[in-house]
C-alpha positions in Angstrom: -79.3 -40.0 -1.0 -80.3 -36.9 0.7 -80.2 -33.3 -0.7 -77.1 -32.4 0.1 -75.3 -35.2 -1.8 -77.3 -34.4 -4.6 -76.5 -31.1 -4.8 -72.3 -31.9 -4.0 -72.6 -34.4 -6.9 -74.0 -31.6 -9.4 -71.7 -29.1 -8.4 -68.8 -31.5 -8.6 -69.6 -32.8 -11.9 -70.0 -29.2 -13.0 -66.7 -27.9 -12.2 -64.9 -31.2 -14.2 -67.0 -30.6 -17.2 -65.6 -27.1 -17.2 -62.4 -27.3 -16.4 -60.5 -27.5 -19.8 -57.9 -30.3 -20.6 -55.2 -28.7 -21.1 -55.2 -27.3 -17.4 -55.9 -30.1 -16.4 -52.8 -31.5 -13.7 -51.5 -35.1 -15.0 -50.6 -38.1 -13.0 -47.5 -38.1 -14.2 -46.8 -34.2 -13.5 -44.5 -34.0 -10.0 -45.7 -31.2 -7.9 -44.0 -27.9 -7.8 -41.2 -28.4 -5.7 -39.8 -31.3 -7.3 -40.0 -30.4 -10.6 -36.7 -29.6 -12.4 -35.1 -25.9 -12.0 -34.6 -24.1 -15.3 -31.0 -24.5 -16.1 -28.8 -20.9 -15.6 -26.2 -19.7 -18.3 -23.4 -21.6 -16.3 -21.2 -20.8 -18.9 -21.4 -17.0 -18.7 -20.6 -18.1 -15.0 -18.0 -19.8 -15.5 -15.9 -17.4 -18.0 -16.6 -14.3 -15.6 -15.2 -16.2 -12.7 -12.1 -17.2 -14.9 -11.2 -13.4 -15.9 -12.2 -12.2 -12.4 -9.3 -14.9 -11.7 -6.6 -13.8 -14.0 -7.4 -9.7 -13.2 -7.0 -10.4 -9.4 -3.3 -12.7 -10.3 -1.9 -9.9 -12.7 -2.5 -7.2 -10.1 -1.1 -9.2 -7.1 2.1 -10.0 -9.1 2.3 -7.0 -10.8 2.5 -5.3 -7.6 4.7 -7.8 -5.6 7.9 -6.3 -6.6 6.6 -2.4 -6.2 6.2 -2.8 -2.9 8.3 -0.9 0.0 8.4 -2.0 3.4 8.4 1.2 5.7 10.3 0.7 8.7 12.1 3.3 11.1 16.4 2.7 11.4 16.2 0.6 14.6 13.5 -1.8 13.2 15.0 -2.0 9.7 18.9 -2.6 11.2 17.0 -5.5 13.3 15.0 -7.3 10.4 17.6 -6.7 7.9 18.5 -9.8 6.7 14.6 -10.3 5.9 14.3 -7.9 3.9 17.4 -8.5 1.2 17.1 -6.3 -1.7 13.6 -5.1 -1.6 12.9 -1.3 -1.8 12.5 0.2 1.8 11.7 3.7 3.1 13.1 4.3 6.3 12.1 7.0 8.7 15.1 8.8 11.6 16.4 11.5 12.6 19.8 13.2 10.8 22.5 12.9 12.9 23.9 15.9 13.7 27.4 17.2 11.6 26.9 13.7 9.7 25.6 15.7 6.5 28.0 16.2 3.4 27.8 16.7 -0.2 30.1 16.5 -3.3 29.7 18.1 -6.2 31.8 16.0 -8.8 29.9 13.2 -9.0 26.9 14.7 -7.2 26.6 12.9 -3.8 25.2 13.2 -0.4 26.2 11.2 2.5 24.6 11.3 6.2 23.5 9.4 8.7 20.1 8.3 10.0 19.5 7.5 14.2 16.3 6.6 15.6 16.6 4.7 19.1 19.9 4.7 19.2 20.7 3.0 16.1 22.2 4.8 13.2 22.5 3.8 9.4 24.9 5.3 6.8 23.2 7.1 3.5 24.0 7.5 0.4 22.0 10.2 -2.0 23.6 10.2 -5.5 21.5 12.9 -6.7 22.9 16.8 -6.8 19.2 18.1 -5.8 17.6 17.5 -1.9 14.3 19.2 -0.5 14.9 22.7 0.9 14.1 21.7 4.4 16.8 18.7 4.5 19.7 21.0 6.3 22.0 20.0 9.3 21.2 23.2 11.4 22.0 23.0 15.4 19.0 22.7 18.0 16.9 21.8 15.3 15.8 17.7 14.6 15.3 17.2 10.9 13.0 14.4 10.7 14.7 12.5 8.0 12.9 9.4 5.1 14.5 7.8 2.4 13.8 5.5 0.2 16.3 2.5 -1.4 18.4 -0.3 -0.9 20.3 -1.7 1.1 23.9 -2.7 0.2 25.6 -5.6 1.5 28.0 -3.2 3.7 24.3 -1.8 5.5 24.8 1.2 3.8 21.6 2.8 2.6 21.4 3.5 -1.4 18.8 5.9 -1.6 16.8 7.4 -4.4 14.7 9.5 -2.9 15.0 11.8 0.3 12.1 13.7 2.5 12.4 15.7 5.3 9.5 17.2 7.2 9.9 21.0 7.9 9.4 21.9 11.6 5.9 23.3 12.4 5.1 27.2 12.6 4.9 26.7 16.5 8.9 25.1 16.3 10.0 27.5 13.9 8.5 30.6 16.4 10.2 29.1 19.1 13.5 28.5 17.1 13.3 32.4 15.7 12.3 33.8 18.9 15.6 32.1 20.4 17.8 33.8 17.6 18.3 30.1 15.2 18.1 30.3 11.8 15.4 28.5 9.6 16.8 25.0 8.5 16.5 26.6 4.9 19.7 28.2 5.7 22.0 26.0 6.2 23.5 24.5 3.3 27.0 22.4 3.2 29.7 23.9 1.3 30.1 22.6 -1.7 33.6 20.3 -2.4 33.2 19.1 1.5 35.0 15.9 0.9 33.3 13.0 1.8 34.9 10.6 4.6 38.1 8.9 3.4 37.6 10.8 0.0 39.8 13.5 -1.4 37.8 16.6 -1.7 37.1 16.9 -5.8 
């Protein structure tokens, strides 16, 4: 044996005779990446996935019947029968001179037109926004909101109308028309094939 075995043997026999047994690695230990990985709260898991479930299946069905298709006259007259009795909100244009109102019951009727389709409201409420007038030379951009009937009439329960800019309302002023907040429908104008009370 030469030196250098010698002195491997010592040095070998030293480390063993310090390592301690309980670091020692067993035979039977598997190495690292095969040993078993510490099991996860799967439960916890499993119940958060379960409400995270039911909150996402009461908001989709609570909303399913809320919701309102928005569609302009000519699209809504075309897809009518898809729609049935779900809440819409339909966007036109009044027609002009179609605008009345009754007092007793509190009523307005008009029509809507956009691309050369028209549909017949109805607005049982006595109170509309300031801006929704029938004046001449001026398109009130119309929306309401409802059902439809079985007749394609419109039962609306709410009613928008955009006001014309500050540039259209110069331009209307400088040519001598009145503001659309002027024009109001007399009240007791009878309603078409409706006595006037």
């Amino acid at each position: 044996m030469t030196k250098l075995d010698e002195e491997l043997e010592r040095a070998v026999a030293t480390s063993e005779a310090e390592t301690p047994a309980d670091t020692a690695v067993s035979k039977d230990t598997p190495p690292p990446s095969q040993r078993p990985k510490p099991r996860k709260n799967l439960g916890l898991l499993v119940a958060l996935l379960v409400m995270g479930g039911a909150a996402l299946t009461l908001v989709l069905t609570s909303f399913q019947g809320a919701a309102v298709y928005s569609k302009g006259v000519d699209e809504l007259l075309a897809h009518r029968d898809q729609i049935g009795d779900r809440n819409v909100r339909v966007d036109g244009i009044l027609v002009k001179g179609s605008l009345m109102r009754r007092d007793q019951p509190c009523e307005y009727r008009f029509r809507m037109t956009k691309n050369g389709k028209e549909l017949p409201v109805r607005y049982a409420q006595c109170v509309v926004p300031d801006t929704f007038r029938d004046v001449p030379n001026v398109d009130v951009n119309v929306t309401a909101e409802g059902k439809l009937d079985g007749s394609g009439l419109l039962e609306a329960d709410k009613i928008f109308a955009k006001c014309p800019s500050k540039y259209e309302m110069q331009q209307s002023a400088a040519k001598g028309e009145k503001a659309p907040h002027g024009a109001i429908p007399p009240a007791g104008v009878p309603l078409k094939g409706q006595s006037g009370s």
